[in-house]
mmCIF file of the N, C-alpha and C atoms, coordinates in Angstrom:
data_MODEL
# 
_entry.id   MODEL 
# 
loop_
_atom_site.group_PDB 
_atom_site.id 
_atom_site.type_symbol 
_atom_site.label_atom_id 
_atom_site.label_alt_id 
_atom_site.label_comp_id 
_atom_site.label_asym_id 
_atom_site.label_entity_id 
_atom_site.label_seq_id 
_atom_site.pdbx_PDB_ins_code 
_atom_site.Cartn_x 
_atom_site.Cartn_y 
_atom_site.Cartn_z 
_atom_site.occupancy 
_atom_site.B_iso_or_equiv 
_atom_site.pdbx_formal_charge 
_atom_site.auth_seq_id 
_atom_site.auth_comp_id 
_atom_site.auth_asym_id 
_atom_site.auth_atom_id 
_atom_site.pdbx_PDB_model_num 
ATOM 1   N N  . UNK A 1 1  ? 96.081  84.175  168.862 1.00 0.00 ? 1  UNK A N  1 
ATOM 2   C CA . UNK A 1 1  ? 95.989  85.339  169.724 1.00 0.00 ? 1  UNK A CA 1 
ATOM 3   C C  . UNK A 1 1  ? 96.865  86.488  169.215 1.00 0.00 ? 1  UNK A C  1 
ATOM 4   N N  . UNK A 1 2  ? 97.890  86.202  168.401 1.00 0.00 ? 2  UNK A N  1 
ATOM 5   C CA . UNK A 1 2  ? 98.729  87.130  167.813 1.00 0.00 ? 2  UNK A CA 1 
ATOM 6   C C  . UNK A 1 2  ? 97.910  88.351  167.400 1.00 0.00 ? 2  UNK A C  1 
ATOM 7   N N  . UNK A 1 3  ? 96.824  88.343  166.506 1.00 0.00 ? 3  UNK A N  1 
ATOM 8   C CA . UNK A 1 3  ? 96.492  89.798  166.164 1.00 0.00 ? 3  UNK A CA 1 
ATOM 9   C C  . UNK A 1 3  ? 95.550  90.669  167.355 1.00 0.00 ? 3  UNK A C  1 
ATOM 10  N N  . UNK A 1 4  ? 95.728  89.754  168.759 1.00 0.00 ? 4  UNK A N  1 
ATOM 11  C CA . UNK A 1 4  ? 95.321  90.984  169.501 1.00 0.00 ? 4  UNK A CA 1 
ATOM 12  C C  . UNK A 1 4  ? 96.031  91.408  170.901 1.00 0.00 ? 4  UNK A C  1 
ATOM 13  N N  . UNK A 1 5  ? 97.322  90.506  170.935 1.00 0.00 ? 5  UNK A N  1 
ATOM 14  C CA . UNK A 1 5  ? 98.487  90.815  171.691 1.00 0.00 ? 5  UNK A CA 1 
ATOM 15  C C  . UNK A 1 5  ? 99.854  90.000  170.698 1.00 0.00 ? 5  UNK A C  1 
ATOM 16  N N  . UNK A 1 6  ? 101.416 90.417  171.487 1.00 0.00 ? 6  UNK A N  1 
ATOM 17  C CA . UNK A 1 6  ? 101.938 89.655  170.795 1.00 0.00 ? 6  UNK A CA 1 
ATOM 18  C C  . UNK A 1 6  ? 102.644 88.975  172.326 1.00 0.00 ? 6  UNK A C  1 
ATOM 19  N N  . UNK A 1 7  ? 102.160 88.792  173.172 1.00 0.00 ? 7  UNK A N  1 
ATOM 20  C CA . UNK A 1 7  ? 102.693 87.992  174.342 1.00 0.00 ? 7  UNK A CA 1 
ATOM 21  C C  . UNK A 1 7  ? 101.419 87.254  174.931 1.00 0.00 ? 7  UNK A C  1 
ATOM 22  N N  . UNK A 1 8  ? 102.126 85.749  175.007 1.00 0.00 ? 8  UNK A N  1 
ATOM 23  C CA . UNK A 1 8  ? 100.970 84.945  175.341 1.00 0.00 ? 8  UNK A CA 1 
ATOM 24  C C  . UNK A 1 8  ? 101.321 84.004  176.703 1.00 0.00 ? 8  UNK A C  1 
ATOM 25  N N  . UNK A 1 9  ? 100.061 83.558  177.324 1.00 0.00 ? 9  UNK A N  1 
ATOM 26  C CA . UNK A 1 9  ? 100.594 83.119  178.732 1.00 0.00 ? 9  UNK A CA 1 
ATOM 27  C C  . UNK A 1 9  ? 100.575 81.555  178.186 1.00 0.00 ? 9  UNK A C  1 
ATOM 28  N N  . UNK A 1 10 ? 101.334 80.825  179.303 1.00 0.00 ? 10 UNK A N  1 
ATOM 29  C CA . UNK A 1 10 ? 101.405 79.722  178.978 1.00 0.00 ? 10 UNK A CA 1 
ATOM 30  C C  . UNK A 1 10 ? 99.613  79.222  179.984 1.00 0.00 ? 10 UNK A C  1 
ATOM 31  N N  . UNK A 1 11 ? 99.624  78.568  178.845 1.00 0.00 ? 11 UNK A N  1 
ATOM 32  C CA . UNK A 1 11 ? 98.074  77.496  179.006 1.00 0.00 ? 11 UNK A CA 1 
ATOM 33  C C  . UNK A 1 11 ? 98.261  76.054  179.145 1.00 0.00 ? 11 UNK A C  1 
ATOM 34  N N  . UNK A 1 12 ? 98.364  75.568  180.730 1.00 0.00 ? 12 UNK A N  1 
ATOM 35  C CA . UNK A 1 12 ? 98.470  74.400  179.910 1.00 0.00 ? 12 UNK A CA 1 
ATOM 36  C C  . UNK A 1 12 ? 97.400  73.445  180.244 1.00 0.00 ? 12 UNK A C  1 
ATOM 37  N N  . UNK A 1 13 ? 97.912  72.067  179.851 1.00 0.00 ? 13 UNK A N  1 
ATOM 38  C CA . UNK A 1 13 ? 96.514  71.411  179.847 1.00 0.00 ? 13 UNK A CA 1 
ATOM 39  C C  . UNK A 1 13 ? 96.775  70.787  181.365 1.00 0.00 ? 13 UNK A C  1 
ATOM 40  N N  . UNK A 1 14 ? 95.225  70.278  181.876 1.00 0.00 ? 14 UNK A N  1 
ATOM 41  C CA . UNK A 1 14 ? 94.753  69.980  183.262 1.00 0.00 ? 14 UNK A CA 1 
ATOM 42  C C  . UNK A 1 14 ? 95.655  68.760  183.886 1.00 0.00 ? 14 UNK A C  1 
ATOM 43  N N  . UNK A 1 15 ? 96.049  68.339  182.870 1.00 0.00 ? 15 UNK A N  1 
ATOM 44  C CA . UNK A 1 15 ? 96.925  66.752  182.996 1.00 0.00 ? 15 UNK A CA 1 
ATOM 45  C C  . UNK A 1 15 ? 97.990  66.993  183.103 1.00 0.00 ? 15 UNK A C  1 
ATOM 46  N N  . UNK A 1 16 ? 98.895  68.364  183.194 1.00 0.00 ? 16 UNK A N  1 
ATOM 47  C CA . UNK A 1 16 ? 99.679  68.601  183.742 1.00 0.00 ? 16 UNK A CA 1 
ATOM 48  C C  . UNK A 1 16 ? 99.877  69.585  184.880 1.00 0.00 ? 16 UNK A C  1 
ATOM 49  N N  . UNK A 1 17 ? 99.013  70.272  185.498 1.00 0.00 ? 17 UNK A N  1 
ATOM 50  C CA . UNK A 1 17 ? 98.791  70.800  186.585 1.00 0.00 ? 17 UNK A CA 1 
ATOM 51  C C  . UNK A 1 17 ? 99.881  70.646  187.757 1.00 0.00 ? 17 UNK A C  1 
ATOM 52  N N  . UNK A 1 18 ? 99.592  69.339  188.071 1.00 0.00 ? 18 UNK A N  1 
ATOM 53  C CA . UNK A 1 18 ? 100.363 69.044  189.461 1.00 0.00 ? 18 UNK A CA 1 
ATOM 54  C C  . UNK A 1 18 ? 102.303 68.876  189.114 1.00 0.00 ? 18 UNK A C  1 
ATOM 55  N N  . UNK A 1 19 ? 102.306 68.589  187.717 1.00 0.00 ? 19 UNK A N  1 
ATOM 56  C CA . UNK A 1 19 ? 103.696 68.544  187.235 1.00 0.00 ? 19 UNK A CA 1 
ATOM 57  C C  . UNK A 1 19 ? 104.482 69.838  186.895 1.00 0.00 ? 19 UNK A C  1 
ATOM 58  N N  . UNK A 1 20 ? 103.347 70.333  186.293 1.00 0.00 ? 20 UNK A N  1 
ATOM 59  C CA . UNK A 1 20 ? 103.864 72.107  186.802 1.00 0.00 ? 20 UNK A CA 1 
ATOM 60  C C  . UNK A 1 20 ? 104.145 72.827  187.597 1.00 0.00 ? 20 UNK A C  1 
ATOM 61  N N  . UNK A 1 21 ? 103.765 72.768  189.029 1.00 0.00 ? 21 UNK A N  1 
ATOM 62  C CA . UNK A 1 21 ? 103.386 73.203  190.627 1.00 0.00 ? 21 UNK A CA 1 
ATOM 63  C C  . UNK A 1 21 ? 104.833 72.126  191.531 1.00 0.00 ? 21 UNK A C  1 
ATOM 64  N N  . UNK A 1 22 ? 105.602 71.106  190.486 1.00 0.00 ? 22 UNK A N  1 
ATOM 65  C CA . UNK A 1 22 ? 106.041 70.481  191.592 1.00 0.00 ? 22 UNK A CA 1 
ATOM 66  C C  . UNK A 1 22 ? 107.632 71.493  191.508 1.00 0.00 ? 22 UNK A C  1 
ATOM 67  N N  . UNK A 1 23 ? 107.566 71.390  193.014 1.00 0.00 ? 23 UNK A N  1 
ATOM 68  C CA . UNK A 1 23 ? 108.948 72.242  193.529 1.00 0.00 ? 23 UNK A CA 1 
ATOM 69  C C  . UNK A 1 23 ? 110.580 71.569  192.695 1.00 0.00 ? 23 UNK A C  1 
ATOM 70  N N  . UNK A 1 24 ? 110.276 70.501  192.372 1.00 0.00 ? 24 UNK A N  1 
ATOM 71  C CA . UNK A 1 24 ? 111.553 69.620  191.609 1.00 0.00 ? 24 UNK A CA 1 
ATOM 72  C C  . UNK A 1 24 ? 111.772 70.066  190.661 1.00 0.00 ? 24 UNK A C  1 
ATOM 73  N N  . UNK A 1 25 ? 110.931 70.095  189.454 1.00 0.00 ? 25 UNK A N  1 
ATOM 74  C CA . UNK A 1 25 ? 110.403 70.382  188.482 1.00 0.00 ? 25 UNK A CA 1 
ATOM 75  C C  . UNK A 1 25 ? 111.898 72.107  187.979 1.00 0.00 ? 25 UNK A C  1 
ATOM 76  N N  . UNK A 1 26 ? 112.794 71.267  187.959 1.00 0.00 ? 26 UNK A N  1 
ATOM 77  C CA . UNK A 1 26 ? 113.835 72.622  187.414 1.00 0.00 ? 26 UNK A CA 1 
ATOM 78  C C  . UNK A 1 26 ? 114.790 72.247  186.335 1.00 0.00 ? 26 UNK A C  1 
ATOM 79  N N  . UNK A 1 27 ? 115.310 71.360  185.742 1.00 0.00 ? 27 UNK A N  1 
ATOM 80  C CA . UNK A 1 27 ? 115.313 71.421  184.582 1.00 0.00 ? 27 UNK A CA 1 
ATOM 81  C C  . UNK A 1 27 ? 115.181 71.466  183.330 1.00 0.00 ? 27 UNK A C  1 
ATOM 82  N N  . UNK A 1 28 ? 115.461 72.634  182.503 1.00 0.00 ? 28 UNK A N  1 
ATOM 83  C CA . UNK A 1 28 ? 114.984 73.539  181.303 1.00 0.00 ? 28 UNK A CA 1 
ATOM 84  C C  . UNK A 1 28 ? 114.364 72.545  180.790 1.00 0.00 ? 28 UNK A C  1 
ATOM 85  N N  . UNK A 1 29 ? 114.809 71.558  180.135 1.00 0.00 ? 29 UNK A N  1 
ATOM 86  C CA . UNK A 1 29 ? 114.314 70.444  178.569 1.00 0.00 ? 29 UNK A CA 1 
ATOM 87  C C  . UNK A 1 29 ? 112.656 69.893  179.733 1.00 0.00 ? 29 UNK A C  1 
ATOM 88  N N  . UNK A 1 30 ? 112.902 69.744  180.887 1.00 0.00 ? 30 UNK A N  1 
ATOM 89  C CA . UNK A 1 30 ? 111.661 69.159  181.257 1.00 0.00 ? 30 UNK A CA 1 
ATOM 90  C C  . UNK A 1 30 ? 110.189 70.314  181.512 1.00 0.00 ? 30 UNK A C  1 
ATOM 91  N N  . UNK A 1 31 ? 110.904 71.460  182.025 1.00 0.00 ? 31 UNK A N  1 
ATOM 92  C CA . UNK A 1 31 ? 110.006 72.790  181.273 1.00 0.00 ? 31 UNK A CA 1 
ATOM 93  C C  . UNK A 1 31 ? 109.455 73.026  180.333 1.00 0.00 ? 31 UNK A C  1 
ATOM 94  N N  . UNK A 1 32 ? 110.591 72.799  179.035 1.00 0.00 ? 32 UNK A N  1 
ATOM 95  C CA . UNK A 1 32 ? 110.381 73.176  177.878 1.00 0.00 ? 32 UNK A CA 1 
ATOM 96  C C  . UNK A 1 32 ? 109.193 72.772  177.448 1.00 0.00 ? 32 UNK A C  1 
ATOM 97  N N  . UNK A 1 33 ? 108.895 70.941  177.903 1.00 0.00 ? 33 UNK A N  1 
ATOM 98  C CA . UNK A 1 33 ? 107.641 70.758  177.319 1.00 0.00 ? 33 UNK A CA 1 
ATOM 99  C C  . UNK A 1 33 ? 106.267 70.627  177.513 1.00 0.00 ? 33 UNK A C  1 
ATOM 100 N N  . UNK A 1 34 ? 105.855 72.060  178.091 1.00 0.00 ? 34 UNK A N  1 
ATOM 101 C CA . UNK A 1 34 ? 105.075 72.305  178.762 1.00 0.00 ? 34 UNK A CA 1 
ATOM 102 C C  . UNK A 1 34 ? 104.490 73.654  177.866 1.00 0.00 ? 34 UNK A C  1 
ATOM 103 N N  . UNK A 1 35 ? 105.578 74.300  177.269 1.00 0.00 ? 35 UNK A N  1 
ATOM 104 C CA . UNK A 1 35 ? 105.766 75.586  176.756 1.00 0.00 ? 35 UNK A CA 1 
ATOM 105 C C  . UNK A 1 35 ? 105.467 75.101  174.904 1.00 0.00 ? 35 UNK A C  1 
ATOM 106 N N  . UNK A 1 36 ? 104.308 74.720  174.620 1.00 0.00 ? 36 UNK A N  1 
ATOM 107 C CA . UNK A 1 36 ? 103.786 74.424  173.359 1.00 0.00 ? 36 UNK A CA 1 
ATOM 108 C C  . UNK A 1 36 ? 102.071 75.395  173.535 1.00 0.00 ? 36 UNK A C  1 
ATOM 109 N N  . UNK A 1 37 ? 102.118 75.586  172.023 1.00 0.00 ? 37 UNK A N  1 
ATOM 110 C CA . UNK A 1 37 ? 100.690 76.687  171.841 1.00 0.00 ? 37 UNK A CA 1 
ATOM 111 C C  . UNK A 1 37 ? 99.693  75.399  172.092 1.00 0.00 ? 37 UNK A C  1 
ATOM 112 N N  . UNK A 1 38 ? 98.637  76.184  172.275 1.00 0.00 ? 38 UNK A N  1 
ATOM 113 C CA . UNK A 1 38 ? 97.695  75.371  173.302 1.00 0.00 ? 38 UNK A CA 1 
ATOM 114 C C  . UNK A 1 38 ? 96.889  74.782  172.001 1.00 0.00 ? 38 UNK A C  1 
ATOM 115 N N  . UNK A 1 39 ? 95.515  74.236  171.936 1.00 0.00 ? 39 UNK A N  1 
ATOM 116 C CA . UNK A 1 39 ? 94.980  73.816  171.078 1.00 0.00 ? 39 UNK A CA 1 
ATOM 117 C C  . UNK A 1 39 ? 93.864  74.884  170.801 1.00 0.00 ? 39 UNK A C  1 
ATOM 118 N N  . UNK A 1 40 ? 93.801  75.474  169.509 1.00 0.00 ? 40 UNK A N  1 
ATOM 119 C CA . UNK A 1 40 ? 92.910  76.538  169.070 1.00 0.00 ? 40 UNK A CA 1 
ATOM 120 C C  . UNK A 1 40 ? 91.617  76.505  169.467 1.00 0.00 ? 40 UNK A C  1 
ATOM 121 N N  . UNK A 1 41 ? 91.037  75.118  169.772 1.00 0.00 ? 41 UNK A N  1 
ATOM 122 C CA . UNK A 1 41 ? 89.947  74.882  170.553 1.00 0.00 ? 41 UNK A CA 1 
ATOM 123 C C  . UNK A 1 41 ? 89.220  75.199  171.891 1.00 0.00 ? 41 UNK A C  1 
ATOM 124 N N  . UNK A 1 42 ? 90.687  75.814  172.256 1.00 0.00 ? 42 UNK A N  1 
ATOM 125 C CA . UNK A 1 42 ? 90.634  75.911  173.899 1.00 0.00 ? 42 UNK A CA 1 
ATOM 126 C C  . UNK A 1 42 ? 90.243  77.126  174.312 1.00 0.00 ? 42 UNK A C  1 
ATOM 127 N N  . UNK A 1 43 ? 90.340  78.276  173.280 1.00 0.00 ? 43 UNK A N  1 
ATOM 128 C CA . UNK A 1 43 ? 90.556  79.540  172.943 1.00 0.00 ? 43 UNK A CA 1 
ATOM 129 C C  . UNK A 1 43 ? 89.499  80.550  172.504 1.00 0.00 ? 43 UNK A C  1 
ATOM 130 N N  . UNK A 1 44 ? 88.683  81.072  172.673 1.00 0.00 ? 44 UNK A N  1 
ATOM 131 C CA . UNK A 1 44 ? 87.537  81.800  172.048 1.00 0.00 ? 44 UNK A CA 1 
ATOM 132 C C  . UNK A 1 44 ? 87.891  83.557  171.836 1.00 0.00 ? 44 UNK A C  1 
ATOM 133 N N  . UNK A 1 45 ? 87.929  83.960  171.223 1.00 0.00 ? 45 UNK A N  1 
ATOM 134 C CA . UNK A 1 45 ? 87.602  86.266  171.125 1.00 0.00 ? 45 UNK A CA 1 
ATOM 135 C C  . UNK A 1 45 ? 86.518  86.332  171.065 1.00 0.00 ? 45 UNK A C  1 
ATOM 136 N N  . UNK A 1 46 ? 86.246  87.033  172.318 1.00 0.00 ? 46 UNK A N  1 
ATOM 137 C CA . UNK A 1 46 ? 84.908  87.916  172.277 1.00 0.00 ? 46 UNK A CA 1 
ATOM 138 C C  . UNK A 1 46 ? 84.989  88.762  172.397 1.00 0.00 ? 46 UNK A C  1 
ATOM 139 N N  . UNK A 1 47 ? 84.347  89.902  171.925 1.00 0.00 ? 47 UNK A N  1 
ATOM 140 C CA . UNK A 1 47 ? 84.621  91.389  172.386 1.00 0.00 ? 47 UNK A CA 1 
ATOM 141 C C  . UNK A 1 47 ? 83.937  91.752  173.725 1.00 0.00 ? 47 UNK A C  1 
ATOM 142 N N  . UNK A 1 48 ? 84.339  92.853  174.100 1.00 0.00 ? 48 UNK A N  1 
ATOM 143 C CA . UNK A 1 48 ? 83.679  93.063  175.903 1.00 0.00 ? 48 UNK A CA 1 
ATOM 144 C C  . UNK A 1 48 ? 84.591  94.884  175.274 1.00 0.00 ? 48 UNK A C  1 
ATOM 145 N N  . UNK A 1 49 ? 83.671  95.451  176.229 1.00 0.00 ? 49 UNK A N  1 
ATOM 146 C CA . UNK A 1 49 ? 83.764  96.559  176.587 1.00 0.00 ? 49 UNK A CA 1 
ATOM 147 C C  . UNK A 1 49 ? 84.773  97.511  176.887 1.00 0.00 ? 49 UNK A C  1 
ATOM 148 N N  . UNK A 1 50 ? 85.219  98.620  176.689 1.00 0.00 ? 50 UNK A N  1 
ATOM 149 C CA . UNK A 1 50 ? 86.360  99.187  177.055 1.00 0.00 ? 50 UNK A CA 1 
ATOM 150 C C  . UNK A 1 50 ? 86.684  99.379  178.537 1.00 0.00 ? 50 UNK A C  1 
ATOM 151 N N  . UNK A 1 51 ? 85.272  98.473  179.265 1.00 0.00 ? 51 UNK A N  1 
ATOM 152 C CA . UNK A 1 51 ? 85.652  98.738  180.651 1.00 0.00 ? 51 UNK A CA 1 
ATOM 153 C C  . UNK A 1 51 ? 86.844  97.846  181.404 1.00 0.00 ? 51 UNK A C  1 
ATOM 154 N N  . UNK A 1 52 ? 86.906  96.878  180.845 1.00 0.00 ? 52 UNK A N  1 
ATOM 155 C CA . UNK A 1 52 ? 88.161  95.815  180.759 1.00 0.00 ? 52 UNK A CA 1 
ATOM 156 C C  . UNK A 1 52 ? 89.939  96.821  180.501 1.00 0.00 ? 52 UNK A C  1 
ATOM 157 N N  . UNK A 1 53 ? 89.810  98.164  180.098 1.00 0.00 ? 53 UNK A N  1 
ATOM 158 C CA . UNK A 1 53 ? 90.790  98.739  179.880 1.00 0.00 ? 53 UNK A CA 1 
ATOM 159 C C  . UNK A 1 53 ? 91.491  99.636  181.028 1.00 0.00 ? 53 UNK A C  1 
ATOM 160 N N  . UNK A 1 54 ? 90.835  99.700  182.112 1.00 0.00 ? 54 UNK A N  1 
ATOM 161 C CA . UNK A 1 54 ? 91.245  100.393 183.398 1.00 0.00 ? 54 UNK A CA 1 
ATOM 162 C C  . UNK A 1 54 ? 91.433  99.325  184.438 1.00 0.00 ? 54 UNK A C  1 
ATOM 163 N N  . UNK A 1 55 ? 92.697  99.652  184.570 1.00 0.00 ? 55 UNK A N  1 
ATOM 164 C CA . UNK A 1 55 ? 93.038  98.328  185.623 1.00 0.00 ? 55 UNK A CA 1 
ATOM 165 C C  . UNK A 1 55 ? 92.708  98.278  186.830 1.00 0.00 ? 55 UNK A C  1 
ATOM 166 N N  . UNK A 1 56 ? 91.743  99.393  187.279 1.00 0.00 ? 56 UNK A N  1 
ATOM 167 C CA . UNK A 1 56 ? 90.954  99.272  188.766 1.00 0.00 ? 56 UNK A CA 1 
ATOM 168 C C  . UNK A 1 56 ? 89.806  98.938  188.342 1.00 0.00 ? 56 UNK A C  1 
ATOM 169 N N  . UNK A 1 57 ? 89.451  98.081  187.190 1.00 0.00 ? 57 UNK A N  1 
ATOM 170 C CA . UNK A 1 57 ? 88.408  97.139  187.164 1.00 0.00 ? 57 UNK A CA 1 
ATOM 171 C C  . UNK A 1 57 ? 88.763  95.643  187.441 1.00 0.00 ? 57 UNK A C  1 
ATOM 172 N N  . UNK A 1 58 ? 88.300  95.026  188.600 1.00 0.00 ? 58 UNK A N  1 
ATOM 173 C CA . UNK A 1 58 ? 88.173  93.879  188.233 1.00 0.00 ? 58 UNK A CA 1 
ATOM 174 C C  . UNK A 1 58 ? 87.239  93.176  188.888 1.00 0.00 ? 58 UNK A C  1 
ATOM 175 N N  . UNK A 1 59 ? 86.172  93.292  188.257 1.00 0.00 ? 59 UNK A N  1 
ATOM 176 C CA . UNK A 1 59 ? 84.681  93.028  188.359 1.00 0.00 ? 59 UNK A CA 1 
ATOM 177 C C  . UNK A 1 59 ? 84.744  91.996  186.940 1.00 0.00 ? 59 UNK A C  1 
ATOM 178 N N  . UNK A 1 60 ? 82.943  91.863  187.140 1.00 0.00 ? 60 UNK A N  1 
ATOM 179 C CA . UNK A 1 60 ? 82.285  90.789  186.075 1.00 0.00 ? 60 UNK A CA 1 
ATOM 180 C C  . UNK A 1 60 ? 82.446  91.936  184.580 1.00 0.00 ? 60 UNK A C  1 
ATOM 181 N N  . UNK A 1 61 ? 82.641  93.329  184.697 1.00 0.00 ? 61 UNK A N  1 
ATOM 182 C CA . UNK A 1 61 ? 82.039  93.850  183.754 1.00 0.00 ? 61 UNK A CA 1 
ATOM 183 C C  . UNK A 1 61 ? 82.915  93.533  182.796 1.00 0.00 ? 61 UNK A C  1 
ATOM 184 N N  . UNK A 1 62 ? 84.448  93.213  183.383 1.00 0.00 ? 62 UNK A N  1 
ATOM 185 C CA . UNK A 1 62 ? 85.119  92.555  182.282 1.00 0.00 ? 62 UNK A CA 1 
ATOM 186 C C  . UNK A 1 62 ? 85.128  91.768  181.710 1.00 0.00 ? 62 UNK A C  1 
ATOM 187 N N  . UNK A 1 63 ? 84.316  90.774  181.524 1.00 0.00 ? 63 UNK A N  1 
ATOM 188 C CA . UNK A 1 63 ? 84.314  89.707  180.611 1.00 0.00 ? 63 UNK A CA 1 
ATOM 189 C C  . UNK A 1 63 ? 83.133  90.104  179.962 1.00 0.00 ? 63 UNK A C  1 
ATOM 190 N N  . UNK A 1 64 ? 82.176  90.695  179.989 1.00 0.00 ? 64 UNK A N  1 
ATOM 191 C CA . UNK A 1 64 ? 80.955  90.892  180.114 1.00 0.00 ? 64 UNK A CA 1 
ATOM 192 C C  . UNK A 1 64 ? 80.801  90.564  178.364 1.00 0.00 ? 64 UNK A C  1 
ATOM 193 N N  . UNK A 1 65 ? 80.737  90.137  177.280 1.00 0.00 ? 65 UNK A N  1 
ATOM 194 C CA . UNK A 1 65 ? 79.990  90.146  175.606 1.00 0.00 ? 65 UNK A CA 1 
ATOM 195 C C  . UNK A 1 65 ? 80.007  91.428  175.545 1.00 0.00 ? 65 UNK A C  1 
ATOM 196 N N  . UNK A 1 66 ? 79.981  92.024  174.410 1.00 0.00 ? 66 UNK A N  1 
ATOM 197 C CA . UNK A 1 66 ? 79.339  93.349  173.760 1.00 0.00 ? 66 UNK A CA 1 
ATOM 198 C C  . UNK A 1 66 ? 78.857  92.868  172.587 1.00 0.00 ? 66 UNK A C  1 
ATOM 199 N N  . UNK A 1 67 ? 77.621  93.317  171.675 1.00 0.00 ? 67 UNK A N  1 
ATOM 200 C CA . UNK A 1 67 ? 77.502  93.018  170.010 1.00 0.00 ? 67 UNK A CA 1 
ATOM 201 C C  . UNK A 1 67 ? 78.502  93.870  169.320 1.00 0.00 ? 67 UNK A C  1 
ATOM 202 N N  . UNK A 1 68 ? 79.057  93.380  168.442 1.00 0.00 ? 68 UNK A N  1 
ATOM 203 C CA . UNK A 1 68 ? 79.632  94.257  167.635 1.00 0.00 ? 68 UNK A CA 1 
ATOM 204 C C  . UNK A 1 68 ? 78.800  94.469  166.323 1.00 0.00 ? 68 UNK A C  1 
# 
């Protein structure tokens, strides 16, 4: 994702969901490993429209494909 932001959200996988969400869940090292890049698989770029660039969109048109 680097060449089209340089800040990335954490993604994580489904099998940790509920371990993420738990209110206990506060020390750093047990955080930490949660905070790994996701699997490139998980991940697709598509291009979509410059309508995605005004932040009083948030409709379908943002995800919407474009051809390039």
């Amino acid at each position: 994702m680097r060449p089209l932001h340089d800040r990335m959200p954490v993604i994580l996988d489904p099998v940790n969901f509920d371990r993420w969400l738990e209110p206990t869940l506060k020390e750093p090292a047990e955080i930490q490993s949660f905070l790994a890049p996701c699997p490139a698989d998980w991940l697709e770029a598509v291009p979509v429209s410059t309508h995605v660039n005004n932040a009083r969109h948030e409709d379908a048109g943002c995800v919407v494909p474009v051809a390039v």
